[in-house]
Wavefront OBJ file of the C-alpha trace (Angstrom):
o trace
v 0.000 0.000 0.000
v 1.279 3.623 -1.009
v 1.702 5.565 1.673
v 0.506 9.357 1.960
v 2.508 12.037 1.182
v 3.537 14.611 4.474
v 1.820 17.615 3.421
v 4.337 20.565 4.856
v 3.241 22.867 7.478
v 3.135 26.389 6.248
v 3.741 29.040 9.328
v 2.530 32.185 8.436
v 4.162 34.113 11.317
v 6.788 35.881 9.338
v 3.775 37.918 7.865
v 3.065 40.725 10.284
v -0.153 42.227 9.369
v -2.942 40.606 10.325
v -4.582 40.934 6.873
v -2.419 39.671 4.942
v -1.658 36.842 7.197
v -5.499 35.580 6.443
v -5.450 36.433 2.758
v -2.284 34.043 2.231
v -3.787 31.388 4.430
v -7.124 31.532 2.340
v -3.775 31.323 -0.726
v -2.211 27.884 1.116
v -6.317 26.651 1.945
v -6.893 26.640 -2.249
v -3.205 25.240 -3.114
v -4.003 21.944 -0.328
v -7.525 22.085 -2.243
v -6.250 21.822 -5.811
v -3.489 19.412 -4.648
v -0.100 21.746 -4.988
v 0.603 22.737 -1.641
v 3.589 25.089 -0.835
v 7.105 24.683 0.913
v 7.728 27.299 3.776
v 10.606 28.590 0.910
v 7.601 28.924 -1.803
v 5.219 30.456 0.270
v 7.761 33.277 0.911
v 8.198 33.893 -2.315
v 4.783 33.674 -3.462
v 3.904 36.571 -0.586
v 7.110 38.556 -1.694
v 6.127 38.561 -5.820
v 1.930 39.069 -4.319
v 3.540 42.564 -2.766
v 5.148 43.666 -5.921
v 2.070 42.902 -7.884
v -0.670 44.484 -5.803
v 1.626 47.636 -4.928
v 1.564 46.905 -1.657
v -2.071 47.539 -1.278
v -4.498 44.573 0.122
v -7.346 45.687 -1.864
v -5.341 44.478 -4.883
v -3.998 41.484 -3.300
v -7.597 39.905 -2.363
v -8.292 41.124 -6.140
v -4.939 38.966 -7.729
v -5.763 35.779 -4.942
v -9.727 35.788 -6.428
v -8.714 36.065 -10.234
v -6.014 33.236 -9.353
v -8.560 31.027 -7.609
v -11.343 31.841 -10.396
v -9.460 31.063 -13.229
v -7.998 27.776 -11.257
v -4.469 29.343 -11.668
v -1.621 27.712 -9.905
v 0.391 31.122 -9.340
v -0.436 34.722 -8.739
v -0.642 36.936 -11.966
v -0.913 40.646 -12.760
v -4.726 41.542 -12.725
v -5.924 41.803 -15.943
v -7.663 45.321 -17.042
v -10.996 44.246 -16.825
v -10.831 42.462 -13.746
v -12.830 43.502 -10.761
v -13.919 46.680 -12.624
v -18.004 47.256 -12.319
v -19.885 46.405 -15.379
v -22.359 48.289 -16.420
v -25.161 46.082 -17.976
v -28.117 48.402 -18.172
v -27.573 49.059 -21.553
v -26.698 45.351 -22.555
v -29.955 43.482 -24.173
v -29.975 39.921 -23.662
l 1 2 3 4 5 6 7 8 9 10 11 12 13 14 15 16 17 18 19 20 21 22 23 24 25 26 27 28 29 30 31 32 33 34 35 36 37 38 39 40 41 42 43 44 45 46 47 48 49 50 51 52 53 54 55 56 57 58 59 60 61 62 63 64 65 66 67 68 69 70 71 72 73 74 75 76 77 78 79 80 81 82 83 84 85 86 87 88 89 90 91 92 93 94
């Protein structure tokens, strides 16, 4: 019989803000869901490069995390344009 894998445990303590902390946990929680969880090394990383891509600004982050996790992407990627912007569909016929 094969035995399980050890899935790593991720400590999150090296984040300070208390926000951020729970927006990468919610980032490890999907990555154990789709079967790809992180190393303690990649999940510093992956916070470092989600600070350069939001700006620094958590409004962004929870933005790049939900376009990751609602595409089913792996990594974190630059938000596209259209992405979280308000539609307006009042003029749209269907």
């Amino acid at each position: 019989m094969k035995s399980k894998k050890q899935v790593p445990r991720i400590d999150l303590s090296f984040i300070i803000d208390d926000d951020w902390r729970e927006l990468m946990h919610e980032w490890v929680e999907y990555h154990l869901d789709i079967k790809h969880p992180y190393t303690q090394r990649g999940i510093m990383a992956c916070y470092s490069r989600l600070i350069r891509l939001s700006g620094g600004n958590i409004e962004s982050a929870y933005l790049i995390v939900e376009q990751s996790e609602a595409n089913n992407y792996q990594g974190l990627f630059p938000l596209k344009e259209s992405y979280g912007q308000r539609k307006h569909y009042k003029d749209c016929l269907f």
